[in-house]
KEMAR-746153 format. One record per atom (N, C-alpha, C, O): x, y, z. Coordinates in pm, whole numbers, padded with zeros to 5 digits, always signed. Example, Ala and Ser with C-alpha at 12.3 -4.5 7.8 and 13.67 -1.06 7.14 Angstrom:
REM KEMAR-746153
+01319-00569+00780/+01230-00450+00780/+01320-00330+00780/+01424-00332+00846/+01285-00225+00708/+01367-00106+00714/+01290+00003+00787/+01341+00114+00804/
This chain:
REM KEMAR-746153
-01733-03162-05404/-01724-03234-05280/-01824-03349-05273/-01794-03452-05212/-01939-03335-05333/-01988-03427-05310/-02005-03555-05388/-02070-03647-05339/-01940-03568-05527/-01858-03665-05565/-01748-03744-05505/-01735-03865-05524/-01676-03678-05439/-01579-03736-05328/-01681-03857-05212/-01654-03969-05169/-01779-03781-05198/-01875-03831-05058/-01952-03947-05159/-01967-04055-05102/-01996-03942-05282/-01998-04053-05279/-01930-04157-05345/-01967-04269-05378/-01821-04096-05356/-01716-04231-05422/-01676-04292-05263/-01669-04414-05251/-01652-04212-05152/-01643-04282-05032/-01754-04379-05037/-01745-04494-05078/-01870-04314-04988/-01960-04384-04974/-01969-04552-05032/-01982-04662-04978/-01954-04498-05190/-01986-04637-05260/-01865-04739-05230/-01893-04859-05232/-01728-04700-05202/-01622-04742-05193/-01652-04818-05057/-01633-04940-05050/-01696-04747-04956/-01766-04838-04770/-01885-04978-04801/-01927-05080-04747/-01901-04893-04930/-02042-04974-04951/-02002-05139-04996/-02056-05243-04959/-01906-05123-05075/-01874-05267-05146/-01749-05319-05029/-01708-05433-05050/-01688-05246-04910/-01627-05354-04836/-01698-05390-04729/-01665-05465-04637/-01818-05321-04748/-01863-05377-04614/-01959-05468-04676/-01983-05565-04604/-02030-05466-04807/-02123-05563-04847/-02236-05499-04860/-02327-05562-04915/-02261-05378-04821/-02430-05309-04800/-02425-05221-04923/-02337-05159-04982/-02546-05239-04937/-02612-05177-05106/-02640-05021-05067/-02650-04978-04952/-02649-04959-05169/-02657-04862-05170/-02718-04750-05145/-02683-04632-05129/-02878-04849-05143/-02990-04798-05095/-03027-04805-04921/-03125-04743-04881/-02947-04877-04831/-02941-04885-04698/-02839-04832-04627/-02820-04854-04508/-02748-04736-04722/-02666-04685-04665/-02679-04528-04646/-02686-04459-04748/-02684-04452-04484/-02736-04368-04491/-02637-04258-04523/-02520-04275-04487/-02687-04097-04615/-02568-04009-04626/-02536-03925-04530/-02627-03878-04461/-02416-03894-04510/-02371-03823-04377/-02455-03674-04359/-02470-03627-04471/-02510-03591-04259/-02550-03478-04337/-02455-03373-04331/-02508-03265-04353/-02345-03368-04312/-02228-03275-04353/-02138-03374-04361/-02131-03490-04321/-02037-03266-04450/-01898-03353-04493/-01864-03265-04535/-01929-03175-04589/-01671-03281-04503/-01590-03170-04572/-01472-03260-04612/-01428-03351-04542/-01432-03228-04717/-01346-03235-04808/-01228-03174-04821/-01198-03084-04900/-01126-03259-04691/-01001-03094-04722/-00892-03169-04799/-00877-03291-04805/-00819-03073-04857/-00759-03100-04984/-00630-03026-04958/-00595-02930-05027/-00548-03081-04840/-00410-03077-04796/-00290-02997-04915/-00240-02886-04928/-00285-03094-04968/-00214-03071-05127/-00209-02926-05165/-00106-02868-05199/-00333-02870-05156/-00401-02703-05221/-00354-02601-05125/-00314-02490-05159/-00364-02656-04967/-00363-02546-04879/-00208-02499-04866/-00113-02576-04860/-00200-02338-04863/-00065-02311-04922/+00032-02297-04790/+00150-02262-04795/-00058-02340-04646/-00017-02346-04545/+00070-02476-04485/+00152-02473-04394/+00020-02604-04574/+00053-02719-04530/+00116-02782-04623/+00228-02828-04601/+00029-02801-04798/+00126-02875-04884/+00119-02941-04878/+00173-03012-04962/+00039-03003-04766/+00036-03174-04793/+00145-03253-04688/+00132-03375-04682/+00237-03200-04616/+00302-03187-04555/+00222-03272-04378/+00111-03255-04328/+00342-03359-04332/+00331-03417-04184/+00395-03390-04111/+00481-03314-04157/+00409-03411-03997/+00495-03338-03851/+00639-03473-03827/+00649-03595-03828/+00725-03357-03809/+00837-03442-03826/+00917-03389-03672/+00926-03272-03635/+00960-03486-03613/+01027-03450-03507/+01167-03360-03537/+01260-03410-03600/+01170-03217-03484/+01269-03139-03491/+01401-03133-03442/+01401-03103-03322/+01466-03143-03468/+01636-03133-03398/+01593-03096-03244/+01500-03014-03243/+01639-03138-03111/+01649-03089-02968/+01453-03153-02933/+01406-03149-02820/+01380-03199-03042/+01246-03234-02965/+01264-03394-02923/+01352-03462-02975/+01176-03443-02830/+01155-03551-02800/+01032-03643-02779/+00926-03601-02826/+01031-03754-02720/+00890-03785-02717/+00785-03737-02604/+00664-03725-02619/+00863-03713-02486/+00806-03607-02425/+00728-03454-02481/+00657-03388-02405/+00751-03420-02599/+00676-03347-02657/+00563-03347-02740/+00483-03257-02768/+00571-03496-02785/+00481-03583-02852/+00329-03579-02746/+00214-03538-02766/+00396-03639-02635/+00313-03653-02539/+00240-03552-02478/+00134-03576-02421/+00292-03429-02487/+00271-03287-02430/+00129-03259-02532/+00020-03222-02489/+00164-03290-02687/+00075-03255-02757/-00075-03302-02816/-00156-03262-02900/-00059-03426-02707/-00153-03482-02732/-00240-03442-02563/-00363-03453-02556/-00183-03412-02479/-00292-03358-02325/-00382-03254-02381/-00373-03154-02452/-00474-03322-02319/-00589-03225-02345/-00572-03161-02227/-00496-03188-02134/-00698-03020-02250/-00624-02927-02176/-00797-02802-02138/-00897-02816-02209/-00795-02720-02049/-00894-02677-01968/-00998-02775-01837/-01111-02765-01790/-00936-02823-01827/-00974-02959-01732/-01054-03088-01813/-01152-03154-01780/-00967-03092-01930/-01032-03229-02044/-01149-03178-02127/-01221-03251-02195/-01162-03047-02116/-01257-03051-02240/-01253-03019-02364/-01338-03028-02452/-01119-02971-02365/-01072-02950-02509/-00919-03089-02502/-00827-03125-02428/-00979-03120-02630/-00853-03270-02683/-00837-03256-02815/-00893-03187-02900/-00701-03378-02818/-00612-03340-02938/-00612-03450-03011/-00616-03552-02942/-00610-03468-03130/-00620-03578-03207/-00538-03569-03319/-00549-03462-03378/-00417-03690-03395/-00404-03618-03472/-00226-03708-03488/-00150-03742-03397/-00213-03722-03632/-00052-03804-03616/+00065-03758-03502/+00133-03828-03426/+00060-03592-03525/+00126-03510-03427/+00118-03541-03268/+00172-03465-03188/+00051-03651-03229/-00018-03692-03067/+00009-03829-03035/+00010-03865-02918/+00030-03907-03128/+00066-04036-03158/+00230-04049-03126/+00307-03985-03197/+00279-04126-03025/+00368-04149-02956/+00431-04290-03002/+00550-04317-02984/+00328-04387-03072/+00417-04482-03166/+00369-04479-03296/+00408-04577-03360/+00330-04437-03330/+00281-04406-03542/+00305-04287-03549/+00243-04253-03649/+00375-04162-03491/+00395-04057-03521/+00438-03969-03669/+00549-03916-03682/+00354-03967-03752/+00349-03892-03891/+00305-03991-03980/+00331-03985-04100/+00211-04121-03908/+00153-04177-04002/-00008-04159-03998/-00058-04071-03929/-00071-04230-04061/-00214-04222-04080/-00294-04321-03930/-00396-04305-03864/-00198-04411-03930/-00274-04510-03835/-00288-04422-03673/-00360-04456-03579/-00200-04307-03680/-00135-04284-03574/-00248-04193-03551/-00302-04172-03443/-00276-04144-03657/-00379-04026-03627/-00533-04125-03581/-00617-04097-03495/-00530-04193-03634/-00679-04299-03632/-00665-04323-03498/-00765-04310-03428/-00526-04366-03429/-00525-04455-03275/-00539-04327-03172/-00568-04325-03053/-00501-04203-03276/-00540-04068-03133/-00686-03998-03137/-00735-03910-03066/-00735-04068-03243/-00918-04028-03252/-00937-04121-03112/-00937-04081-02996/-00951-04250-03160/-00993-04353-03066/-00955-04302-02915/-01040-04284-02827/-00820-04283-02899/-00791-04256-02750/-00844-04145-02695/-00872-04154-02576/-00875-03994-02776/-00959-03933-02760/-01134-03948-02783/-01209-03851-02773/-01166-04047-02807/-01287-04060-02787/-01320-04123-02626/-01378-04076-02528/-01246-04266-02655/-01242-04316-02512/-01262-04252-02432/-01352-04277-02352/-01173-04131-02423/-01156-04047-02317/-01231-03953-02258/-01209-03901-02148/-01349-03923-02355/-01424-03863-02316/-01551-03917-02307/-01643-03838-02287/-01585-04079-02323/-01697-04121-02344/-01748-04179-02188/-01860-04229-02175/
């Protein structure tokens, strides 16, 4: 794992321009490896026969009066099963609680 962390690392390092030595390391990091898990496969959420976007939407409400939220391609109502989609439901869940 921590070859991964710093091939990221060095990989942030050269698009953003900052050397190596000013860049600080995260102090945890996990490494999940989709592909391996015999639950997922690597596998994205695909809208099911009879679902709609109303369910999309369902799955992205957070829920106990906002303190638990959802993030995640599965929540994403226009990038739904892509990567960006999951990135734009971090953001909207951050917003949301900041």
């Amino acid at each position: 794992d921590s070859a991964v962390v710093s091939h990221v690392l060095d990989t942030l390092g050269r698009i953003l321009g900052s050397p190596n030595t000013n860049r600080p390391r995260p102090a945890f990091a996990r490494v999940v490896r989709w592909g391996a898990n015999p639950y997922a496969k690597g596998a994205y959420s695909y809208m099911a026969a009879g679902a709609s976007p109303k369910d999309i939407e369902a799955l992205g409400k957070p829920i106990h009066s906002g303190f638990v939220g959802f993030a995640g391609e599965h929540t994403s109502q226009k990038r739904y099963g892509y990567v960006d989609g999951a990135w734009a439901s971090g953001d909207r869940e951050a917003k949301r609680i900041v």
